[in-house]
C-alpha positions as CSV (number, residue, x, y, z in Angstrom):
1,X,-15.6,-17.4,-23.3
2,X,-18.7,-19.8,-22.9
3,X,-16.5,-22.9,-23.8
4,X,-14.5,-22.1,-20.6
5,X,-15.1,-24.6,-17.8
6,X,-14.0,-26.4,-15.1
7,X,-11.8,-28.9,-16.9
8,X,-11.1,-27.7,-20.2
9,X,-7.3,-27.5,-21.2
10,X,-5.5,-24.1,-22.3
11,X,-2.9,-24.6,-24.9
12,X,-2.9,-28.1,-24.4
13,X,-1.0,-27.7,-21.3
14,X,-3.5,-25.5,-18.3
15,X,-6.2,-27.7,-17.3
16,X,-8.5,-25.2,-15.6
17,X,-10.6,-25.6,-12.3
18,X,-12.8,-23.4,-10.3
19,X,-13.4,-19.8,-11.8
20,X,-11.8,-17.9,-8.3
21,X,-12.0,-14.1,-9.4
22,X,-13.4,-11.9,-12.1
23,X,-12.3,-8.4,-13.0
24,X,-13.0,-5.4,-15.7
25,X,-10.2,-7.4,-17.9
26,X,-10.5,-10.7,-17.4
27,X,-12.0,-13.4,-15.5
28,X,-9.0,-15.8,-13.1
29,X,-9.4,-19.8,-12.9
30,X,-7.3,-22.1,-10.4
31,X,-5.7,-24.8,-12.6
32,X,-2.8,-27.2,-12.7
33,X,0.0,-26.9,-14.8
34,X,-0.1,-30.8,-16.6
35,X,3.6,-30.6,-17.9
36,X,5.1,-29.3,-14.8
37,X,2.7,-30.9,-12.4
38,X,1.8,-27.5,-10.4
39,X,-1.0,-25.5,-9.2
40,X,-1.0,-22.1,-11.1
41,X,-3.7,-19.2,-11.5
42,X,-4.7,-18.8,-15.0
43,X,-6.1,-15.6,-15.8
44,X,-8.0,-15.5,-19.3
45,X,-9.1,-11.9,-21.0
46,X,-12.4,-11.8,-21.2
47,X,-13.3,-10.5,-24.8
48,X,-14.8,-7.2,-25.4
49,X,-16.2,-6.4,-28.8
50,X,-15.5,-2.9,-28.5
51,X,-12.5,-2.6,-27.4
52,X,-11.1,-6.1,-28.2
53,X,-7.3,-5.3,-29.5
54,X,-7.0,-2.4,-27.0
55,X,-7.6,-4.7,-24.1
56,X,-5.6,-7.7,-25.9
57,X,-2.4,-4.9,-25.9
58,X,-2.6,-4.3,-22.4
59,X,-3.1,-8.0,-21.1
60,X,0.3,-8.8,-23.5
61,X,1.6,-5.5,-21.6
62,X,0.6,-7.3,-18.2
63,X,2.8,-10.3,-19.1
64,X,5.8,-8.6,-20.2
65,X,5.6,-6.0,-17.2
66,X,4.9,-8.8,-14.9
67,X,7.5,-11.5,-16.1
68,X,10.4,-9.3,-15.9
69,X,10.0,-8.6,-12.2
70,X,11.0,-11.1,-10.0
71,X,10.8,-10.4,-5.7
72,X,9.2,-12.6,-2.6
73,X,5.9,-9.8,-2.7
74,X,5.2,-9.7,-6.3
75,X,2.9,-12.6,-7.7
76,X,5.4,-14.7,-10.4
77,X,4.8,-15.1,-13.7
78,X,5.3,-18.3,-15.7
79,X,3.9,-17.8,-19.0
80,X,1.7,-15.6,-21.5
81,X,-0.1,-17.5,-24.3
82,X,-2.7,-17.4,-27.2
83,X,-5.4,-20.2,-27.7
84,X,-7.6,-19.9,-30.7
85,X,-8.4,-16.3,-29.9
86,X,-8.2,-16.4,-26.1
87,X,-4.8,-14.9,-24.6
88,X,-4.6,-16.1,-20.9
89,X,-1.4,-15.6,-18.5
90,X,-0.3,-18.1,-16.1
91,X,1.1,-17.1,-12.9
92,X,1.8,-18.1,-9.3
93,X,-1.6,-19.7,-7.4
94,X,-1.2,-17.9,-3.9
95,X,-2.6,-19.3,-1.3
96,X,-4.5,-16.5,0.9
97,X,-6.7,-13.6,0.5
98,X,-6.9,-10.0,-1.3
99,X,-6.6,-7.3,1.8
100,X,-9.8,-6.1,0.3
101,X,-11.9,-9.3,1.9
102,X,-9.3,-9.4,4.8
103,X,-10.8,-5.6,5.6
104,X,-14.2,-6.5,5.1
105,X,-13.9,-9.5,7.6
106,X,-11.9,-7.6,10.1
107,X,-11.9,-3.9,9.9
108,X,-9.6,-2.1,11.2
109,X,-6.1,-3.9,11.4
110,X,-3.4,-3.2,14.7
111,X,-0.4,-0.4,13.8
112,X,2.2,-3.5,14.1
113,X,0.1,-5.2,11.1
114,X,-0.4,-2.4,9.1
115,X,3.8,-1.6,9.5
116,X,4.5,-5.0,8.0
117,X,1.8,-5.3,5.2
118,X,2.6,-1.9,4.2
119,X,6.4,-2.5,4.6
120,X,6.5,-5.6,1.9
121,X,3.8,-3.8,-0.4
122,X,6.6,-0.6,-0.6
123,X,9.6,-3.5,-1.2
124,X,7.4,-5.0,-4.4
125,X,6.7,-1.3,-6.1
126,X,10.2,-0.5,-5.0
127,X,11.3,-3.7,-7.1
128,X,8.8,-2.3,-10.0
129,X,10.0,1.2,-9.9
130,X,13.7,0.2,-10.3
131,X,12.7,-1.7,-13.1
132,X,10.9,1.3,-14.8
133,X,7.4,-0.1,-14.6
134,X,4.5,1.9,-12.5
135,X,1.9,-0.3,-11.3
136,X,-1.0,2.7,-11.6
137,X,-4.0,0.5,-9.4
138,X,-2.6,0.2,-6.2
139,X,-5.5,-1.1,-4.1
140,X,-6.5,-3.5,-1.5
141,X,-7.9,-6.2,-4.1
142,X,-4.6,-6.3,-5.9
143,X,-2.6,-6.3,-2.8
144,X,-2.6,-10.8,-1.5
145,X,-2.2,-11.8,2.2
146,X,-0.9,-15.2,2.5
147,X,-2.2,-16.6,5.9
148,X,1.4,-16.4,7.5
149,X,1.5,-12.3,6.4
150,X,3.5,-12.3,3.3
151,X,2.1,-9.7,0.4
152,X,2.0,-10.9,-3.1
153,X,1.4,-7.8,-5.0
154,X,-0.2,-8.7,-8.3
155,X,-2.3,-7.7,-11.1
156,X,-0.3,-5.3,-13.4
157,X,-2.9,-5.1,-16.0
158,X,-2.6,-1.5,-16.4
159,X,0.9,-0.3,-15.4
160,X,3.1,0.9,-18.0
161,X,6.8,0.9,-18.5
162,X,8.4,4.6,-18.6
163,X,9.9,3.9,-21.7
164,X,6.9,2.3,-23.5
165,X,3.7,3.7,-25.4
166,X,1.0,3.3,-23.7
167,X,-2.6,2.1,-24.8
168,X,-5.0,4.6,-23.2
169,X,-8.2,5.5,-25.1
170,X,-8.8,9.1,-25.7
171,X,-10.6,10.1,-22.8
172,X,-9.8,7.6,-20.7
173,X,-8.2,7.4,-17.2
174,X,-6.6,4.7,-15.7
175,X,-7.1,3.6,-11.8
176,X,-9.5,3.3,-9.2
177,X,-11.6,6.2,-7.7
178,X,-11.4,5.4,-4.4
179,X,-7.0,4.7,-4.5
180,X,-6.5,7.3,-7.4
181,X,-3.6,9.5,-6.8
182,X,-4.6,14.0,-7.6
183,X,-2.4,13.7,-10.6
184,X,-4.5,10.9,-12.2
185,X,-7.6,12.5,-11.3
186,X,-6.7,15.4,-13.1
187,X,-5.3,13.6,-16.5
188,X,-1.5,14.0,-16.1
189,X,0.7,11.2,-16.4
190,X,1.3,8.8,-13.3
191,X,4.7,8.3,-11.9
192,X,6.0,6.6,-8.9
193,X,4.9,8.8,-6.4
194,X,1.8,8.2,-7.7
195,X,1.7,4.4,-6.6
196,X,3.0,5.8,-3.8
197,X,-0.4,8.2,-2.9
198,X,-2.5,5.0,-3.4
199,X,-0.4,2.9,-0.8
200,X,-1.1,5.6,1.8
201,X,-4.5,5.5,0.9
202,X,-4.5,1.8,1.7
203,X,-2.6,2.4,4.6
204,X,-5.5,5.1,5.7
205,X,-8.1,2.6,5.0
206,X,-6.3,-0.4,7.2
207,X,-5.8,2.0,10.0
208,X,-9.4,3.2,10.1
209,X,-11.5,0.7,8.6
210,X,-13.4,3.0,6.0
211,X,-12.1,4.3,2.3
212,X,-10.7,8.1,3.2
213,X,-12.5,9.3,0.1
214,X,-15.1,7.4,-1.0
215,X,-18.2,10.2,-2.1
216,X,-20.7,7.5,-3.5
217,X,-19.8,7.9,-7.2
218,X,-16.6,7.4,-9.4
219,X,-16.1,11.3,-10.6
220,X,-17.1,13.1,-7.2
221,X,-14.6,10.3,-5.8
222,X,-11.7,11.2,-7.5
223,X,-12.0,14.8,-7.2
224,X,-12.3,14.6,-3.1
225,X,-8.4,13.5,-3.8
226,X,-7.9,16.9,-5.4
227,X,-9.7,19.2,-3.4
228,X,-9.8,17.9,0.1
229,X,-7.8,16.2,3.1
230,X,-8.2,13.1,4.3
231,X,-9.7,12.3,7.3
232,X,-7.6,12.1,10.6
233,X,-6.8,8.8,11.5
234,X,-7.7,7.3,14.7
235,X,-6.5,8.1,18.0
236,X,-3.6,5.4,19.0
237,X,-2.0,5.3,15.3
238,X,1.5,5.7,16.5
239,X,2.9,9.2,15.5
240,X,5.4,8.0,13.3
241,X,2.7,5.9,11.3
242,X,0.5,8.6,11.4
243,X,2.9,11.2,9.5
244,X,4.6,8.8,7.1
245,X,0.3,8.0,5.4
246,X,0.4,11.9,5.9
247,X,3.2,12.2,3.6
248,X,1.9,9.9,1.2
249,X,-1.3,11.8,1.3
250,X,0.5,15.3,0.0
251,X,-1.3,16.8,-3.2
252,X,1.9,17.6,-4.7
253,X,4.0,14.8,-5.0
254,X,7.3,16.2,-4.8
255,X,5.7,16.3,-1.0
256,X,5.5,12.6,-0.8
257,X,8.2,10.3,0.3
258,X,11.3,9.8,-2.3
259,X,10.6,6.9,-3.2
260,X,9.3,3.5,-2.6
261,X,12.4,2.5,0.0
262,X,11.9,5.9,1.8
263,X,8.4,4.0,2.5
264,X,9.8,0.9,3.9
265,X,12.3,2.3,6.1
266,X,9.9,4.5,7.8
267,X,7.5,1.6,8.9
268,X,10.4,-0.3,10.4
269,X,12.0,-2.7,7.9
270,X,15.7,-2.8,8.7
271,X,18.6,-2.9,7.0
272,X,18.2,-6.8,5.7
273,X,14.6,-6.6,4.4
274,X,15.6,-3.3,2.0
275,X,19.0,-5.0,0.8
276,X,17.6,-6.6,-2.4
277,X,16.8,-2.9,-3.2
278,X,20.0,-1.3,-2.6
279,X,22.0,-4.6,-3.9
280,X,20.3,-4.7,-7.5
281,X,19.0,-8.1,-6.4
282,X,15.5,-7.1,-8.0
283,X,16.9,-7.0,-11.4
284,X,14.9,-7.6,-14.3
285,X,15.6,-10.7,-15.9
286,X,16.7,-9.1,-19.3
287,X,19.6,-7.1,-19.5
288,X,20.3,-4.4,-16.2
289,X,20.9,-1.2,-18.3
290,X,23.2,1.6,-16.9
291,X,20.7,4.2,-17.3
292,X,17.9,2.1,-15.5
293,X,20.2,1.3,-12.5
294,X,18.8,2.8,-8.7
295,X,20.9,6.3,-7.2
296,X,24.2,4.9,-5.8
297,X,22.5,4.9,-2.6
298,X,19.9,2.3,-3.4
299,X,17.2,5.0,-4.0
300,X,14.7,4.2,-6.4
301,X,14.8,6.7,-9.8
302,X,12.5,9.5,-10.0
303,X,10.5,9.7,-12.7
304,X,9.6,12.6,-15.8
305,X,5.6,13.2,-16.0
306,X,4.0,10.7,-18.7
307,X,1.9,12.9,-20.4
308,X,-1.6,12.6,-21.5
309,X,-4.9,14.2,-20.6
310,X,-7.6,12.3,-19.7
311,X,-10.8,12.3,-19.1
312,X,-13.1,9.5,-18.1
313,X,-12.2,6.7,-16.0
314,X,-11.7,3.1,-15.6
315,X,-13.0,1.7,-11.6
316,X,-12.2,-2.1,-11.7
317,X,-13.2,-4.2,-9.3
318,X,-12.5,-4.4,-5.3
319,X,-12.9,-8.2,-5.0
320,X,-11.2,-11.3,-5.2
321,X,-7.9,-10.7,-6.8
322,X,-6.2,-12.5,-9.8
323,X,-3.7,-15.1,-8.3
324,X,-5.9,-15.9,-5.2
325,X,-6.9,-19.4,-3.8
């Protein structure tokens, strides 16, 4: 990873620039795209001796979970390649901030905001859901605010397609503490309405300017989402708002909305924003199987319990977020 620079050239084709994030995976570099003459993001695993083909699965797992979904709020993907030991993915350069710094900088964000960046966060896992594919790290840093309000959801390094194996160490847990959803906390297998719990979360968060569950360490953090409520959200939050990151919130997720257009609807997106979900028009770009296809009222698929107990856990970071410029 030393030989990286500003300036050195990926696959004879990605001519990196500044270094613009770093996470548990991998570190993410602004470049240009030589053949095509674009900007892109180029994010580069970083190498771990220990668990160096486990992390290598999951970053080719990124790229092929990533590339087949294709909607206005989730970062693009244009390719996935291999450099004399270095596998980097090249994706979409967006041109804004991670909600996580947009917090920090600004605290608490108006109801009307919050309506609109949770609205197009629910339309992109909607898109992912229908596809099969759980995101599982639903958080502010992987969650992109252009500067005229459109989310890029992004950073798919650990989600996992219903219908794949996945590549979880034994004793390992996947998420962050502070958006983890009960389920995850407790080992069992995430499913939609998991992602679901972690966009209320961040929808607590933006409405009150402080992490709902934070405890000061990772373990004590993850079980305050099994054993307690969250705290009650400022006075103004408009009732509607209020019960729909209440729903979200529910222990049991049969308790939570359906599904991820359930979400959308309730913050106020009309009939034309949730269209590309009820008309198939986030299709992946392989073939649409029968059995994968949404309810025949547009309603996203519920899903069967993964599996797997668990036991540690994986935090990532809160920072910059790949894709960001």
């Amino acid at each position: 990873m030393n030989r990286l620079t500003e300036g050195f050239v990926l696959g004879e084709r990605y001519l990196l620039g500044a270094r613009i994030a770093s996470g548990g995976m991998a570190d993410v570099w602004a470049g240009t795209d030589e053949v095509l003459q674009r900007s892109v993001a180029v994010k580069v695993m970083r190498p771990d001796t220990g668990h160096e083909e486990l992390f290598a699965l999951r970053f080719r797992d990124e790229a092929v979970h990533s590339a087949a979904l294709l909607h206005t709020n989730i970062a693009t993907v244009f390719d996935y390649g291999e450099d004399d030991g270095l596998a980097y993915l090249v994706m979409e350069l967006v041109k804004g901030e991670p909600l996580s710094l947009l917090l920090k900088r600004r605290g608490p964000l108006d109801p009307a905001e919050v309506r609109s960046l949770i609205g197009q966060a629910a339309l992109a896992l909607g898109v992912a859901h229908e596809a099969r594919v759980i995101h599982r790290d639903i958080k502010p840093a992987n969650i992109l605010v252009r500067p005229d309000g459109l989310v890029k959801l992004t950073d798919f390094g650990i989600a996992r397609a219903l219908d794949a194996a996945g590549h979880t160490r034994a004793g390992e847990m996947l998420g962050t503490p502070d958006y983890i959803s009960p389920e995850q906390a407790l080992g069992e297998g995430a499913t939609g309405a998991s992602d679901l719990y972690s966009l209320g979360v961040v929808a607590h968060e933006m409405l009150s300017g402080r992490k709902p569950f934070d405890r000061g360490t990772p373990i004590a953090t993850a079980l305050s989402h099994v054993n307690e409520p969250p705290p009650p959200l400022p006075d103004g939050v408009p009732e509607d708002l209020a019960s729909l990151v209440t729903d979200c919130l529910s222990k049991d997720p049969a308790d939570r909305p359906a599904n991820a257009r359930e979400v959308a609807s309730r913050v106020g997106l009309g009939d034309h924003e949730l269209a590309g979900l009820a008309l198939g028009l986030a299709r992946t770009l392989d073939s649409w199987l029968e059995d994968d296809s949404p309810d025949t009222d547009g309603s996203v698929i519920r899903f069967p319990d993964l599996g797997g107990p668990t036991m540690a856990m994986e935090t990532g970071t809160d920072g910059a977020a790949p894709g960001t410029a």
